[in-house]
ZAMI-324566 format. One record per residue (C-alpha): residue in one letter; residue number from 1; x, y, z. Coordinates in pm, whole numbers. Example, Ala and Ser with C-alpha at 12.3 -4.5 7.8 and 13.67 -1.06 7.14 Angstrom:
! ZAMI-324566
<resn A&resi 1&east 1230&north -450&up 780>
<resn S&resi 2&east 1367&north -106&up 714>
//
This chain:
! ZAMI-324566
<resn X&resi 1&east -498&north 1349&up -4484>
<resn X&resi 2&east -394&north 1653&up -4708>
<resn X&resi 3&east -687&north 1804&up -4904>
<resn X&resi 4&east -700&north 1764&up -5286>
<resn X&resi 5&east -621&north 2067&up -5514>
<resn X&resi 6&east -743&north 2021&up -5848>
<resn X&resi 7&east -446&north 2046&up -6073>
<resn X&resi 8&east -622&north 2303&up -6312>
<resn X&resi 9&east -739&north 2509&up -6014>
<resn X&resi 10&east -368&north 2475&up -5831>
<resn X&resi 11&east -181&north 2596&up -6107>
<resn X&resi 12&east -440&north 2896&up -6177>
<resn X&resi 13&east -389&north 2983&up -5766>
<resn X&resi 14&east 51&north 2977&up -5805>
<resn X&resi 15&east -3&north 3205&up -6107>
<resn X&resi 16&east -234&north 3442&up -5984>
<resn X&resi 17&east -70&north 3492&up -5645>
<resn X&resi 18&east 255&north 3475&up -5812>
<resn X&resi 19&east 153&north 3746&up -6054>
<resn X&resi 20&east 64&north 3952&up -5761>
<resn X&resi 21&east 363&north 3983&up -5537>
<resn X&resi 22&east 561&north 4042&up -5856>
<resn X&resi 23&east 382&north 4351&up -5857>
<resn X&resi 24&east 268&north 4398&up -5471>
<resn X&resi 25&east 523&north 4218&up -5332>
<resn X&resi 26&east 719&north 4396&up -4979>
<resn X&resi 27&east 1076&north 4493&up -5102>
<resn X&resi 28&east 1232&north 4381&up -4753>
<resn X&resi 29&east 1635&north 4346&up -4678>
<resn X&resi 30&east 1624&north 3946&up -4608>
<resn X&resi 31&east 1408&north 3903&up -4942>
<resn X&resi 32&east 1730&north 4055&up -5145>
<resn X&resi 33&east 1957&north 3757&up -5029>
<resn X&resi 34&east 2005&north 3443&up -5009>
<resn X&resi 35&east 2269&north 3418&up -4725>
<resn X&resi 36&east 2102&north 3162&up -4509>
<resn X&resi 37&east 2304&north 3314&up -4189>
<resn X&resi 38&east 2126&north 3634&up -4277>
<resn X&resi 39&east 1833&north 3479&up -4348>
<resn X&resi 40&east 1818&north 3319&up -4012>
<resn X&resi 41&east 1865&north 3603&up -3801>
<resn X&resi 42&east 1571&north 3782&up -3990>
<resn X&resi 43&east 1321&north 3442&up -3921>
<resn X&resi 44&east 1448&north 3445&up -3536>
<resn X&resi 45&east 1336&north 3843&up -3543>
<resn X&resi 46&east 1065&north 3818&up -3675>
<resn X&resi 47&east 905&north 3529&up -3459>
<resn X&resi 48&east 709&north 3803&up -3234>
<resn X&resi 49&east 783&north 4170&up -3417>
<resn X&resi 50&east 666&north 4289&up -3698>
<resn X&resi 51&east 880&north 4329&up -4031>
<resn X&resi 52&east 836&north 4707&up -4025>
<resn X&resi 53&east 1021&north 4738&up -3724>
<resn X&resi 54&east 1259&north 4449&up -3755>
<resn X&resi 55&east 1436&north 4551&up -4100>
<resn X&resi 56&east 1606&north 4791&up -3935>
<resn X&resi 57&east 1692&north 4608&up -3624>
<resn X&resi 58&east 1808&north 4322&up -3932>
<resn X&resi 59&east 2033&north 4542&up -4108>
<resn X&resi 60&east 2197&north 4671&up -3766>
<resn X&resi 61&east 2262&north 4347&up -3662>
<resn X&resi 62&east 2405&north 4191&up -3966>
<resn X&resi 63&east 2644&north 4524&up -3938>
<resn X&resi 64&east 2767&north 4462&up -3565>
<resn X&resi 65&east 2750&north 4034&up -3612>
<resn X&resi 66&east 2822&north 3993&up -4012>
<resn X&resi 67&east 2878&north 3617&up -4001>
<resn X&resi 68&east 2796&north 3277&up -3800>
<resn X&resi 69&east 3133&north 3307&up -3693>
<resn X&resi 70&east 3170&north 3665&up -3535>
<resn X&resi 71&east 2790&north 3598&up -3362>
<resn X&resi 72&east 2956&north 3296&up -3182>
<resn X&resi 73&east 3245&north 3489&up -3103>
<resn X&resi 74&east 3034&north 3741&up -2965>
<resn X&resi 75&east 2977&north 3836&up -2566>
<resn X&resi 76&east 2622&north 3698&up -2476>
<resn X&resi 77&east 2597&north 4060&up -2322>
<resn X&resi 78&east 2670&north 4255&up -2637>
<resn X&resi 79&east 2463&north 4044&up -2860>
<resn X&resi 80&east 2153&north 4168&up -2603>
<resn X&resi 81&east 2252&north 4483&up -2652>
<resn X&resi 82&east 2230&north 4503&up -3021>
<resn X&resi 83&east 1874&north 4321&up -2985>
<resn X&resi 84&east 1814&north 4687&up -2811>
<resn X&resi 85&east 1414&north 4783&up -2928>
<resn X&resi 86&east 1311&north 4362&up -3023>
<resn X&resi 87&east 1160&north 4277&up -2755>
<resn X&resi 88&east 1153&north 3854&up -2605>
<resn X&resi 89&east 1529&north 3902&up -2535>
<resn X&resi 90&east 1549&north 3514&up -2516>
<resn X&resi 91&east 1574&north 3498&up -2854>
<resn X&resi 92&east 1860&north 3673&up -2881>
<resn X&resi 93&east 2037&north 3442&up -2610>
<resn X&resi 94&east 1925&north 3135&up -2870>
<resn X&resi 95&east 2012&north 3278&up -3162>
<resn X&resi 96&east 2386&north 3320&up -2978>
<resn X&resi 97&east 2383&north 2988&up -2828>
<resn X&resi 98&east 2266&north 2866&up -3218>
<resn X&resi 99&east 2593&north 3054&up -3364>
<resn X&resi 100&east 2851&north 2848&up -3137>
<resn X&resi 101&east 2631&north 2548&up -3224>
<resn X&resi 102&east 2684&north 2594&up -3604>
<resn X&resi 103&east 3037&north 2663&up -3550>
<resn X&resi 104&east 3150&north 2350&up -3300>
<resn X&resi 105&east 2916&north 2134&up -3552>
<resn X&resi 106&east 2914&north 2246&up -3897>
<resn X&resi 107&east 3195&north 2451&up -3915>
<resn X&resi 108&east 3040&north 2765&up -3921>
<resn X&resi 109&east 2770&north 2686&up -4223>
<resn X&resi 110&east 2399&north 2720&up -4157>
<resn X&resi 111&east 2333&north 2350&up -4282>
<resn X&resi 112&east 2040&north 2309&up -4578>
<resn X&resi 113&east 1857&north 1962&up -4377>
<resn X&resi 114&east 1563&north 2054&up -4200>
<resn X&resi 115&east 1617&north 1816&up -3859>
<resn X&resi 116&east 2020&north 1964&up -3862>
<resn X&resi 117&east 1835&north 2309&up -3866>
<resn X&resi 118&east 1561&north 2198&up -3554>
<resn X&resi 119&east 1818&north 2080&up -3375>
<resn X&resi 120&east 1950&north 2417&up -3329>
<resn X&resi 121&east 1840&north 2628&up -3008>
<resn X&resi 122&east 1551&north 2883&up -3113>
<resn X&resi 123&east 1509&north 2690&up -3436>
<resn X&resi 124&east 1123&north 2528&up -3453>
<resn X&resi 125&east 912&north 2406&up -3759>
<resn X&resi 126&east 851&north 2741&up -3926>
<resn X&resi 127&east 1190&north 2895&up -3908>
<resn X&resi 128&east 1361&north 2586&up -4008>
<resn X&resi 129&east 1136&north 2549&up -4335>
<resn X&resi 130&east 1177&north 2941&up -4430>
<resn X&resi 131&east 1564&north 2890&up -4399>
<resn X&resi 132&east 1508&north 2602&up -4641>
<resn X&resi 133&east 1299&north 2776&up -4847>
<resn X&resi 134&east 1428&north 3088&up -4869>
<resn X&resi 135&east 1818&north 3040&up -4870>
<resn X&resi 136&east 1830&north 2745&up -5052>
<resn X&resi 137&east 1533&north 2675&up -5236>
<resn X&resi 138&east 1377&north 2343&up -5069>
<resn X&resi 139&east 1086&north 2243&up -5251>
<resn X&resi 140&east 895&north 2365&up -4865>
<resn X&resi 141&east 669&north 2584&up -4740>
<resn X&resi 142&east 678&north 2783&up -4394>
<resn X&resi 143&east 294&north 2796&up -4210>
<resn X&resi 144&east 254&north 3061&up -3970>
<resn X&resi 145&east -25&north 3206&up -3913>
<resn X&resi 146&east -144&north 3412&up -4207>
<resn X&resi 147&east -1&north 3119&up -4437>
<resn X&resi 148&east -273&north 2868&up -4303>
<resn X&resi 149&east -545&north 3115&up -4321>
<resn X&resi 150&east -528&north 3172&up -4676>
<resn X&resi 151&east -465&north 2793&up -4740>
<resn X&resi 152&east -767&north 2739&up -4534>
<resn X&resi 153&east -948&north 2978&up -4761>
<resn X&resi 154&east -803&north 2964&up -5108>
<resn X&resi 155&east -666&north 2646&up -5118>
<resn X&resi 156&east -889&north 2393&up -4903>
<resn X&resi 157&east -1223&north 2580&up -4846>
<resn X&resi 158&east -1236&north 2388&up -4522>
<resn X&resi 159&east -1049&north 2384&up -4168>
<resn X&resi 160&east -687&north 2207&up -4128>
<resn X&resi 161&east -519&north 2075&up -3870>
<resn X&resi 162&east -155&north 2143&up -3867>
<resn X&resi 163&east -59&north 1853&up -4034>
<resn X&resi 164&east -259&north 1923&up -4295>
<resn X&resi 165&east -186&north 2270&up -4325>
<resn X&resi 166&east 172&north 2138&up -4365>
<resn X&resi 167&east 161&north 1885&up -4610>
<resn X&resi 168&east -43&north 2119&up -4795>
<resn X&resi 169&east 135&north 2413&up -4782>
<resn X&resi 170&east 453&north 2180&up -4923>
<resn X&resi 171&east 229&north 2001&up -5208>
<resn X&resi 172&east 87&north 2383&up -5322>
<resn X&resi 173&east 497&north 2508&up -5376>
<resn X&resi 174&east 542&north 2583&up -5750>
<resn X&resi 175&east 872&north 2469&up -5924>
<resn X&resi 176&east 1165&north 2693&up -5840>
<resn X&resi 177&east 978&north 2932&up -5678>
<resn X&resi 178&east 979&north 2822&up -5325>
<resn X&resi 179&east 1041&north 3188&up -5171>
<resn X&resi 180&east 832&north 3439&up -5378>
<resn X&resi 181&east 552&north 3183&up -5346>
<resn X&resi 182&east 551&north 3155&up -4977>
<resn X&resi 183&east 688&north 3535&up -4964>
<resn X&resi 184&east 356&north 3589&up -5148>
<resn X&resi 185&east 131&north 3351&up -4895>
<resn X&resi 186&east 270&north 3594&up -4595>
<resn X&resi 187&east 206&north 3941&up -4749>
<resn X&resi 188&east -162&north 3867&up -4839>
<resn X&resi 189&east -233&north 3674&up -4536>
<resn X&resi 190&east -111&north 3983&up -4374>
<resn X&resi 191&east -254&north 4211&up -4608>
<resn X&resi 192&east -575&north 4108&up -4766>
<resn X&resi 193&east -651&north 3790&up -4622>
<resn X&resi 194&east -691&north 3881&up -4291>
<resn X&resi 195&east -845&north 3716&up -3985>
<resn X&resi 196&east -1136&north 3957&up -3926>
<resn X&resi 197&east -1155&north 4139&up -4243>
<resn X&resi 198&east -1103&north 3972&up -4575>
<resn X&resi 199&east -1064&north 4181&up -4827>
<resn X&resi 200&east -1220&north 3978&up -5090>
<resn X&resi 201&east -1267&north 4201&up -5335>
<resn X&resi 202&east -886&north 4321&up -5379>
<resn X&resi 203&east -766&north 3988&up -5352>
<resn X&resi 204&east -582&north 3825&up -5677>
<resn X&resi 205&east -743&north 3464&up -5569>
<resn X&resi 206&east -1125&north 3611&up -5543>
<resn X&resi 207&east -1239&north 3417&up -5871>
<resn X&resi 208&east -1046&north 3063&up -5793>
<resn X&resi 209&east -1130&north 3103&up -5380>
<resn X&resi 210&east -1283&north 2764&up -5224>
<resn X&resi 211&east -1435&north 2942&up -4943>
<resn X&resi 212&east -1554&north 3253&up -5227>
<resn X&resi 213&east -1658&north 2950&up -5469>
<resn X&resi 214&east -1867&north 2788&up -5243>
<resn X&resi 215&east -1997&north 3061&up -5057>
<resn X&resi 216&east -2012&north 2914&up -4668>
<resn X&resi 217&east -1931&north 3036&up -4337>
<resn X&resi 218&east -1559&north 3130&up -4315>
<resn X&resi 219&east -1355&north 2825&up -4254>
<resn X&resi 220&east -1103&north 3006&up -4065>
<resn X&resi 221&east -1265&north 3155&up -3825>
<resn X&resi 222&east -1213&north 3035&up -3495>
<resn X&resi 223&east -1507&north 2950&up -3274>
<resn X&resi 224&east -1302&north 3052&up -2927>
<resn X&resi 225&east -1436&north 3353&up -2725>
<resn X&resi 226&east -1114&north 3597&up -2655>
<resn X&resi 227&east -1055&north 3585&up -2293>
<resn X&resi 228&east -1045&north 3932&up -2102>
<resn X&resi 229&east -803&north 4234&up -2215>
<resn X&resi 230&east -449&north 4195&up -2009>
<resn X&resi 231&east -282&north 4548&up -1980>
<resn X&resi 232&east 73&north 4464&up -2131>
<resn X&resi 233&east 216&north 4733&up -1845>
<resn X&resi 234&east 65&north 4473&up -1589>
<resn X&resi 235&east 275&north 4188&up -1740>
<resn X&resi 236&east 559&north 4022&up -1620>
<resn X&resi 237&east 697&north 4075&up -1995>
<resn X&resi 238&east 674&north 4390&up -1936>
<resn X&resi 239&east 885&north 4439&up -1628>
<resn X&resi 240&east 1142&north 4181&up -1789>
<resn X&resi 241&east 1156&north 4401&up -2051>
<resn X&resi 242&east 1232&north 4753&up -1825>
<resn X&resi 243&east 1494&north 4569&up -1642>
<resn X&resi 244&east 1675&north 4436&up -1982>
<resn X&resi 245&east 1666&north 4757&up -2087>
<resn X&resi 246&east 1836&north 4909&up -1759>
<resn X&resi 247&east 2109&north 4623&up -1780>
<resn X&resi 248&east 2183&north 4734&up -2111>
<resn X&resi 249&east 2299&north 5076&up -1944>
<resn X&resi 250&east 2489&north 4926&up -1678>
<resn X&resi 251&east 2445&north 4701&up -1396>
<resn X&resi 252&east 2157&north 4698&up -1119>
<resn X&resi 253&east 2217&north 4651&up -747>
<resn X&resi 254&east 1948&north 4424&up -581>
<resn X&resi 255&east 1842&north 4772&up -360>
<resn X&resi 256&east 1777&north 4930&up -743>
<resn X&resi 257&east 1571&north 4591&up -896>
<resn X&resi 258&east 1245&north 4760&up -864>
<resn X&resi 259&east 1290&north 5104&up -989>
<resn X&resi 260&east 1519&north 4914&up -1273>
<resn X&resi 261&east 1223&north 4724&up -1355>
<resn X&resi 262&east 951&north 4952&up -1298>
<resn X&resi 263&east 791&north 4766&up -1020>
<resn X&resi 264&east 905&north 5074&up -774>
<resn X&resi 265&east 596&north 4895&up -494>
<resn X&resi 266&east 672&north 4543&up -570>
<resn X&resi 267&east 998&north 4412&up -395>
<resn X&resi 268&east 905&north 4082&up -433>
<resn X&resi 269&east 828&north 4108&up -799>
<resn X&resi 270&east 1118&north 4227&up -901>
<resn X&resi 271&east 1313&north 3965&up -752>
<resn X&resi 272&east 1149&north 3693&up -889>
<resn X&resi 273&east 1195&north 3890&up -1234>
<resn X&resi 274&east 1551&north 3921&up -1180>
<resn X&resi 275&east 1567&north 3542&up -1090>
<resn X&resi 276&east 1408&north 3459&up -1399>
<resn X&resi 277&east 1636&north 3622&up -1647>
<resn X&resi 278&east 1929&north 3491&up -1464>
<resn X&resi 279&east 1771&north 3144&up -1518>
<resn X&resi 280&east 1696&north 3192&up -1855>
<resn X&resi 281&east 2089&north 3318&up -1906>
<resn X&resi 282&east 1959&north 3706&up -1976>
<resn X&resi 283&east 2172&north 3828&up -1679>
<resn X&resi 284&east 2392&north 3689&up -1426>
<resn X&resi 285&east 2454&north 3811&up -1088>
<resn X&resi 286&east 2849&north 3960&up -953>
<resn X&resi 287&east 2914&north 4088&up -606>
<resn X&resi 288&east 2580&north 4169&up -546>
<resn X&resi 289&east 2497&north 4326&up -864>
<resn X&resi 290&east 2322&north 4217&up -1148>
<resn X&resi 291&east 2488&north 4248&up -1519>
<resn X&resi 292&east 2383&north 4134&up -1852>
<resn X&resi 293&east 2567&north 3791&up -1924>
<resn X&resi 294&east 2950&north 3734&up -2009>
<resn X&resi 295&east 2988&north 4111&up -1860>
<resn X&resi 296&east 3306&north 4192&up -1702>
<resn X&resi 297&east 3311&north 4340&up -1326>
<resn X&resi 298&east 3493&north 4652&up -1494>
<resn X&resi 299&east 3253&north 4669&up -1814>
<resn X&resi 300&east 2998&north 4862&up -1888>
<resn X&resi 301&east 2880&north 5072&up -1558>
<resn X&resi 302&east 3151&north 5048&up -1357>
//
């Protein structure tokens, strides 16, 4: 069941945070437009990277792949390299195999109906609703995680589950202001709201604050122990990555797959790597080389 908001105290919350971002607010690239293609490459970047480093990345992107239509027309190889420095390269594979989706079914337009947008590959919950929300305006709201923490905190004073969060999230959006108001959710979950150190004090909700009002234990911390540290150079993302990277300078024979993907003492590793991204359409094997997909045998590297 969603949780109540007063109406007094919900209006006093969409003005104060409102208030805020209009003078706090990030100035990024995707919140300048309202291009929902655009708009949907930024959401698919910024599933795992940070915005810092994605703008960037964005704009370069948008530059090589302007439209829905000149993405799907793209090699799956060249789109991988322009995801160059993103990292999780099977989002860019989805994002390309969600390009010739648009165009075979809706002629190229990135539809505004939120189970047309999840049926697309690489398109969950979250990114569907920020499309909605951001390029055209849907009376929705996006919950990662920073948006449910401060719900949990401001807004409820008590833990969600995800239904909740949702329902919530959607009932809180103010009247034609469905993108500054979750734009503003994001940047002080990720700001001041954070997971282990609220800033209370800075924060433009302090005074109207269900957690700050009633003065309990933080109902969004999480009770879970952290498991031990794993080195990210021990990974298999890692390696992935390293060989990705070497594809996008040419192809790999099988002899080179563990110097390729920095596994030099780990034969067997690097196989099953290689196997991997060929199963998950990041590289294909021809005559006993390894390319990045829709590469021709006289492309890049011989």
């Amino acid at each position: 069941m969603r949780p109540e908001v007063p109406e007094a105290r919900r209006r006093r919350l969409q003005r104060d945070l409102l208030a805020w971002y209009g003078a706090r607010g990030r100035a990024l690239g995707w919140r300048q437009t309202r291009d929902p293609y655009a708009i949907l490459v930024s959401e698919v970047m910024l599933q795992q990277t940070q915005a810092a480093r994605v703008e960037p990345l964005w704009r370069a992107f948008l530059d090589r792949f302007p439209t829905v239509p000149a993405l799907a027309a793209g090699a799956p190889g060249d789109v991988l390299l322009q995801w160059r420095g993103l990292g999780y390269n099977r989002r860019a594979v989805a994002l390309h195999r969600c390009a010739r989706q648009l165009v075979d079914r809706h002629g190229g337009a990135v539809p505004d109906d939120l189970a047309a947008l999840r049926a697309l590959p690489g398109v969950g919950p979250y990114t569907g609703r920020a499309v909605l929300a951001f390029a055209f305006g849907h009376h929705v709201a996006p919950v990662d995680t920073n948006v449910g923490r401060v719900l949990v905190r401001a807004a409820a004073g008590r833990p969600l589950r995800a239904a909740e969060a949702q329902a919530l999230a959607d009932a809180m959006v103010p009247a034609g202001a469905a993108a500054a108001w979750s734009h503003a959710l994001m940047d002080l979950g990720a700001g001041l709201c954070t997971a282990r150190a609220a800033r209370c004090a800075a924060c433009p909700l302090e005074r109207t604050c269900a957690w700050r009002r009633s003065g309990g234990d933080d109902p969004a911390a999480s009770g879970g122990r952290p498991g031990p540290p794993v080195r990210f150079g021990d990974s298999d993302r890692f390696h992935r990555g390293r060989l990705v990277d070497a594809l996008r300078s040419g192809p790999v024979a099988r002899s080179d797959l563990p110097a390729a993907a920095a596994s030099e003492a780990d034969t067997d590793r690097a196989g099953r790597i290689a196997s991997a991204l060929v199963a998950d359409e990041l590289a294909q094997w021809h005559d006993g080389v390894l390319r990045l997909p829709g590469d021709s045998p006289a492309g890049r590297g011989g």
